[in-house]
Each structure stands twice: as structure tokens, then as C-alpha cells.
C-alpha positions in Angstrom: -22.7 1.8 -10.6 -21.7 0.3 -6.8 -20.2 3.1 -5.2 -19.0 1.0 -2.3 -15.2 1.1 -1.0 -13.2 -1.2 -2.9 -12.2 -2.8 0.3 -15.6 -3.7 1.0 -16.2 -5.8 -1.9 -12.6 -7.7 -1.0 -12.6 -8.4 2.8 -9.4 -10.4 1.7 -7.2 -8.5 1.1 -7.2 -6.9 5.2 -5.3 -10.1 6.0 -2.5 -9.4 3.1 0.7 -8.6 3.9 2.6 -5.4 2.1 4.4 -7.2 0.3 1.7 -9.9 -1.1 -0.8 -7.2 -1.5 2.0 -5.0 -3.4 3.0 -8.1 -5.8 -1.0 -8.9 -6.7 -1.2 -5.7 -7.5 1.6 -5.1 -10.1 0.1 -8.3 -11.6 -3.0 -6.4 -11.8 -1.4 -3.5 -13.3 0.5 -6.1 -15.9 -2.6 -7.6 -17.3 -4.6 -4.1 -17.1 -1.5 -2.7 -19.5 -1.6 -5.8 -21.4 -5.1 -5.2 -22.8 -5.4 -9.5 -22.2 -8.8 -9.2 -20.0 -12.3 -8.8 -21.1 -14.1 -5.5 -20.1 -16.2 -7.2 -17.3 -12.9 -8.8 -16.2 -11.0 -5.6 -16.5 -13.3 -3.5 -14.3 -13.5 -6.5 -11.6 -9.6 -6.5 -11.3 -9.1 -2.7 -11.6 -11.7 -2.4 -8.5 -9.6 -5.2 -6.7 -6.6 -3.1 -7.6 -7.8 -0.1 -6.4 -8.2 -2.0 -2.8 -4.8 -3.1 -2.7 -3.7 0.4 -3.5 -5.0 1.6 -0.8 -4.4 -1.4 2.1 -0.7 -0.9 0.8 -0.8 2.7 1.7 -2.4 2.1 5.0 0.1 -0.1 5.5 2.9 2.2 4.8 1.1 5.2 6.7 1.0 2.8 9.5 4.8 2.1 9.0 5.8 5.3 8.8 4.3 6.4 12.2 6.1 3.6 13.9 9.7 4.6 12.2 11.8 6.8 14.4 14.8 8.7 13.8 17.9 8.3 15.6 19.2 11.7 16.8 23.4 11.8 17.5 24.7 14.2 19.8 27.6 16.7 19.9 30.5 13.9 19.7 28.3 12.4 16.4 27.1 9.6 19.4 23.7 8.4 19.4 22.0 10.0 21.5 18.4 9.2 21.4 15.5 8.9 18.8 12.6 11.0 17.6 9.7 10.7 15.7 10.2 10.9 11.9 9.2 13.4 9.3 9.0 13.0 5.9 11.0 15.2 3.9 8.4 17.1 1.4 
């Protein structure tokens, strides 16, 4: 079996935005839950899938470190901004 990244048998999907890349791949998941695809089929789109997965979490990753969180002062004022943190 190819062990390549999925990403680097769809050079595509780079250029997708989050939310195109998001939508393609809940139509993946649809017809993957559907049972509609031949096997061949099923293990093409499941590796296309798996790409999207992860360009939508780089994506997010990359969002994440670019979100910053508005700090208020004493009066309840903003009063500047700091870098976010995930609650975990």
C-alpha cells in the first residue's frame, strides 16, 4: 500500500478555502456513510478525505494563532489584547 501523505496525492486541495475544503468533505463523509461507492471508489475518496481533514485543521491551527483576546481593564474598558489560549 502507498504510504504517501494524503496531501501529496491531492496538490488541490492547498488552494481550498476552509470552508470549500470543510463542505467536500462532509460530502465525502455522506457517501462513505451511505455505503453508495465501490470499494476502489471508497478508498480513493476516504484518502481524499483524509487530506481535507487535515488542510482544515491546518487551517484552523493557523486561525487560531492569529485570534487574540481582548483584555478589559479595571473600569471593564478595553484595554488591550493578548494572545489566545484554548480552554482545555
Amino acid at each position: 500500500m502507498n504510504m504517501a501523505k494524503p496531501a501529496a496525492k491531492h496538490p488541490d486541495i492547498k488552494d481550498l478555502s476552509f470552508e470549500k475544503a470543510l463542505k467536500e468533505l462532509e460530502s465525502i463523509v455522506g457517501r462513505l456513510e451511505r455505503g453508495d461507492v465501490e470499494l476502489e471508489e471508497s478508498i480513493n475518496i476516504y484518502e481524499r478525505g483524509e487530506a481535507l481533514k487535515e488542510h482544515c485543521d491546518r487551517l484552523l491551527k493557523q486561525a487560531e494563532a492569529k485570534v487574540e483576546k481582548i483584555t478589559l481593564g479595571p473600569n471593564g474598558e478595553p484595554a488591550g489584547t493578548e494572545p489566545f489560549k484554548a480552554q482545555e
